[in-house]
N, C-alpha and C positions, 0 to 999 in steps of 0.2 A: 468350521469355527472361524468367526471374524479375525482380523488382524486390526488393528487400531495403531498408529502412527501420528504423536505429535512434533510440527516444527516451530520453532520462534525465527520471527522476521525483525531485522531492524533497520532505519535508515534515518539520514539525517543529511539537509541540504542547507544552504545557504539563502536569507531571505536577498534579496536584490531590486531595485527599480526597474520599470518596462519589460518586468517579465510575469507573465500570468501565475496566478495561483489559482493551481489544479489538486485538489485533495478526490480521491478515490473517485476521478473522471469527471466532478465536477467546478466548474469556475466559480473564484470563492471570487466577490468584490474586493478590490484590498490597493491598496498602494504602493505594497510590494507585494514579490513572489517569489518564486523558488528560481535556485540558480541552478541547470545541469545540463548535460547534454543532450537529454528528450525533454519529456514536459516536467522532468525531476517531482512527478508527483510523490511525494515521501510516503502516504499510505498505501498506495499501489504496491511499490515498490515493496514495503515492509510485507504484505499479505504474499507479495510474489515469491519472494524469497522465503517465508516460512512454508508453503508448500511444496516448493524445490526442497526446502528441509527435511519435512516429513517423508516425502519420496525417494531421499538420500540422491537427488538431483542435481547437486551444485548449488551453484547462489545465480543471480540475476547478472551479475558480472561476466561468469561464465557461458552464460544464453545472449545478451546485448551487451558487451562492451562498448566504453564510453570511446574507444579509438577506431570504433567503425562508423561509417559514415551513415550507412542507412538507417541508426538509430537516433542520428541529428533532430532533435523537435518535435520525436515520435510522441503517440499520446502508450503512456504509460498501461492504460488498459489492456492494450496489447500484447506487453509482459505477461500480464496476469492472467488474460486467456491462452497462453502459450503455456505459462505454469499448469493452468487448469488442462491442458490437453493432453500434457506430460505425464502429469500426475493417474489421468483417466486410462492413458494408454498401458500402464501398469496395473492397471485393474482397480486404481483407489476413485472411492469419490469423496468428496470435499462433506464431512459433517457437520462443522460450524468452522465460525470465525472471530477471533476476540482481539478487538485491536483498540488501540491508544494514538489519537495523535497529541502532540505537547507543540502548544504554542502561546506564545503570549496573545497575540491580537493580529486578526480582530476574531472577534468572540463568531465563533460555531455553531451556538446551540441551534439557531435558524435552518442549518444546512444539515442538520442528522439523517434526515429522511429520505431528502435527496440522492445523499451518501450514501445510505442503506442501499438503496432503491439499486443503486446505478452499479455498485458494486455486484449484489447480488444477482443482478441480469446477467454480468458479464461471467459470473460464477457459475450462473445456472441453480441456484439457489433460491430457495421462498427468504425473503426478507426477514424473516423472524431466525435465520441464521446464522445473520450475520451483527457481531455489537459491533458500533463505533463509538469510542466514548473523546470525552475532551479535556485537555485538563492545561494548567499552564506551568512555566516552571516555577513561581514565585518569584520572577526577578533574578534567579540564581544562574549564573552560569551564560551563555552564549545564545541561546531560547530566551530563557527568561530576561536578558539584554535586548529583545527583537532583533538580532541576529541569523536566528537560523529555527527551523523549522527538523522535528523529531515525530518518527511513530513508530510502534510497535505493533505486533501481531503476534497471537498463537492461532493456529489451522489445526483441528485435527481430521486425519483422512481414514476412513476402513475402506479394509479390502474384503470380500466376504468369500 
């Protein structure tokens, strides 16, 4: 009999000058970008931690802490195939992905596929398992200010 396990991911960084924006391993063109200790990719990071969830693994904090040095400007994908290997070493595989990034600007739509693409390589994943969707915050709050950049994730994983 299957086991089924889902996690939520969530993360939120700071937008900033002369620093890249990197969404789910790809460089988005922008003017600003995220502010953090690796490449502070926010959906990485979100999908990372929703499958440490579901595996009952910790969070991403507890795998790369921001007070260790070797995680200095890392690219965030790395997380995510470490999650994915954790996850796998427990006997789960990764069945889809549903994530959210929230930004005001600049506009996404262009980068969907990409995003898919690049995520689901480092998943192991056919493309068609992975959403990323885009949405803004209206103006509201510290995002919708261009302030800061938000994503979410759900992962579900079975074990069979």
């Amino acid at each position: 009999m299957s086991e089924y396990r889902t996690g939520l991911g969530w993360d939120v960084h700071r937008l900033a000058p002369h620093r890249p924006l990197i969404l789910g391993g790809v460089a988005i063109p922008s003017e600003l970008g995220l502010e953090g200790h690796s490449d502070a990719d926010v959906l990485a990071h979100a999908i990372t931690d929703a499958i440490l969830g579901a595996a009952a693994l910790g969070d991403i904090g507890m795998h790369f802490p921001d007070t260790d040095p070797r995680w200095q400007g890392a690219g965030s994908l790395l997380f995510l195939a470490h999650a994915r290997d954790l996850a796998c070493a427990r006997g789960y595989r990764i069945v889809n992905v549903d994530s959210t990034v929230i930004l005001e600007r600049p506009k996404l739509t262009g980068f969907r596929d990409a995003i898919r693409r690049q995520l689901a390589a480092t998943l192991e994943l056919d493309a068609d398992r992975v959403s990323v969707k885009f949405k803004t915050a209206e103006k509201v709050g510290p995002v919708g200010e261009g302030r800061s950049a938000e994503a979410q994730a759900i992962v579900t994983l079975r074990r069979d």
